[in-house]
N, C-alpha and C positions, 0 to 999 in steps of 0.2 A: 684703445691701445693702438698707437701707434708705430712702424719701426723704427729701432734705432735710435727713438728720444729718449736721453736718459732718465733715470728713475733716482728719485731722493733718498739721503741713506737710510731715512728711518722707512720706508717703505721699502727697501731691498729686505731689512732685516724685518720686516712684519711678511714680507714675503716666502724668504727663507724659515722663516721660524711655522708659517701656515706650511710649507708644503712636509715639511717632519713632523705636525699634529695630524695631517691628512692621512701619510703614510701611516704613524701608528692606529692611527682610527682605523683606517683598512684594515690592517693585519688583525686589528684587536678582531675588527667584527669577521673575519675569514675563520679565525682561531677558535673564537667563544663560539658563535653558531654553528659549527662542526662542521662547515663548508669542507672543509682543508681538515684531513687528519691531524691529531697529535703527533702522529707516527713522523709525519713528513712535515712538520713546522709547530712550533712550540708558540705558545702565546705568547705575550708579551712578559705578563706578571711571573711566568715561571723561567724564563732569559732571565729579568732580573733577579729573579731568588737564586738560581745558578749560577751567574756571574758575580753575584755578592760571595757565593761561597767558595767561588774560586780564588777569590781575594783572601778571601776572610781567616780561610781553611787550609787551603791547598798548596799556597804560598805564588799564587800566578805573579803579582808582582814584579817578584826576580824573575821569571819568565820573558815580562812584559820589558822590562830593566836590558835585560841581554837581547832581545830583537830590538831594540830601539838602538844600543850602543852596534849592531850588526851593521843595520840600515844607514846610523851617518855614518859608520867608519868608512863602508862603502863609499858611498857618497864623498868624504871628505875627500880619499885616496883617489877617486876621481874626478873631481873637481881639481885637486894638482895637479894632475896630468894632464886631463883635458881642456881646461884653459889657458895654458900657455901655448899647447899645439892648436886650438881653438883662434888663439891671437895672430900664430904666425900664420895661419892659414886664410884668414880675412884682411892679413896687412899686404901678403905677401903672395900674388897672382903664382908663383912656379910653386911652391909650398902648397898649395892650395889644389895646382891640378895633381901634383903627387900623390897626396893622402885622400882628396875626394873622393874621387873612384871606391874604396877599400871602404872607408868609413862612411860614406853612402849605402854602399850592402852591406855591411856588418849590424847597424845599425836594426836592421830590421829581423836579423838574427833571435829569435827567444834566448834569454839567458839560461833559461833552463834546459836548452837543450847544450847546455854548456859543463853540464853537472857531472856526467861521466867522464868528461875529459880531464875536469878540475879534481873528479876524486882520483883518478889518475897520479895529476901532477904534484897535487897539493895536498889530499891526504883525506881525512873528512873532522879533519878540527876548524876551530876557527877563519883559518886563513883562507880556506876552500869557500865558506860562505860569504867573507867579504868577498872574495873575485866572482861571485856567481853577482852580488851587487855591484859589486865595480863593474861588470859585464854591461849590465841592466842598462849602468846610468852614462858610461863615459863616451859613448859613441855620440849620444844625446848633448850631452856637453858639448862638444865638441863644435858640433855644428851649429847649436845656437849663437856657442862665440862666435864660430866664424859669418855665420850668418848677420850678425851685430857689427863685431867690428868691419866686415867689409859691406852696409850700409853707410857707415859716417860719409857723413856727406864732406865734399870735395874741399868745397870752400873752408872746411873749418881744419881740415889736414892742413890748407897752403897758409891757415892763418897760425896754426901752429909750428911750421916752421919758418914763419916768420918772425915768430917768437924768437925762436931759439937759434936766430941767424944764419939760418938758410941751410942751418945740418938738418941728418935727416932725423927726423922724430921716434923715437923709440916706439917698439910696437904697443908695448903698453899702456899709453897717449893713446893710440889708436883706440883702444878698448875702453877705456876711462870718457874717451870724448862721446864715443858712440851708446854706449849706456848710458850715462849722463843724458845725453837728447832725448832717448826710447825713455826713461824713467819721466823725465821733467814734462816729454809730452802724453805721458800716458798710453804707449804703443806698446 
């Protein structure tokens, strides 16, 4: 093993799929040979009898159904807001030293410790659990756009407003050029 050479895909995935036989073989053998109480960890085979019957029985599903619509609404609602302020703030150096500051500490803010505020402002329906997710994800957003868009390298900004005859490039060119590079070279 050497570092940093890369590894083929079928052996990533003979990798990946070994270290989740290994895991459950541990557990199995922690479980069965009474190493590890029942009390404080369940075997394997009784997780899956139980989680079939949370399906099966209890209707988790629709459970599973409403956190999953929670998580992208999140998400999505932050993702529109975030990458457009994301954009202006990697195209645009005054944009950028304004909101850094803020969205540098926020970021590292728990969103849960956001929870008493939001049932406060927001109630404790729906709308209150997407912004405890929108909390989570948008500071994050934010900075990787900006983080991306203001990598694009130089040359391909002054080739793009040479494009467009020598107006200035809309910022989201900016964003499009600089993803486009990180995506195509694998960064």
């Amino acid at each position: 093993m050497k570092p940093l050479v890369p590894v083929s895909r079928a052996r990533k995935v003979a990798l990946g799929v070994a270290f989740f036989v290994l895991f459950v073989a541990a557990w199995s053998a922690a479980t069965f040979s009474g190493l590890v109480s029942r009390t404080f960890l369940a075997d394997p085979l009784t997780m899956l009898a139980e989680g079939w019957a949370l399906f099966a029985k209890h209707g988790f599903a629709l459970d599973v159904g409403i956190t999953v619509w929670r998580v992208l609404g999140g998400f999505v609602l932050a993702a529109l807001a975030g990458v457009p302020l994301g954009i202006a703030m990697g195209a645009f150096k005054p944009v950028e030293a304004f909101f850094e500051p803020f969205v540098s500490f926020a970021r590292y803010l728990p969103a849960s410790a956001f929870i008493p505020l939001l049932i406060l402002w927001a109630g404790i329906g729906e709308t209150q659990k997407l912004l405890v997710i929108f909390i989570g994800v948008f500071f994050q957003i934010v900075l990787m756009v900006a983080v991306t868009v203001g990598s694009t390298r130089r040359d391909l900004v002054e080739a793009m407003r040479a494009v467009a005859g020598g107006k200035p490039a809309p910022a989201g060119q900016f964003a499009s050029i600089g993803c486009s590079i990180k995506w195509r070279s694998g960064v």
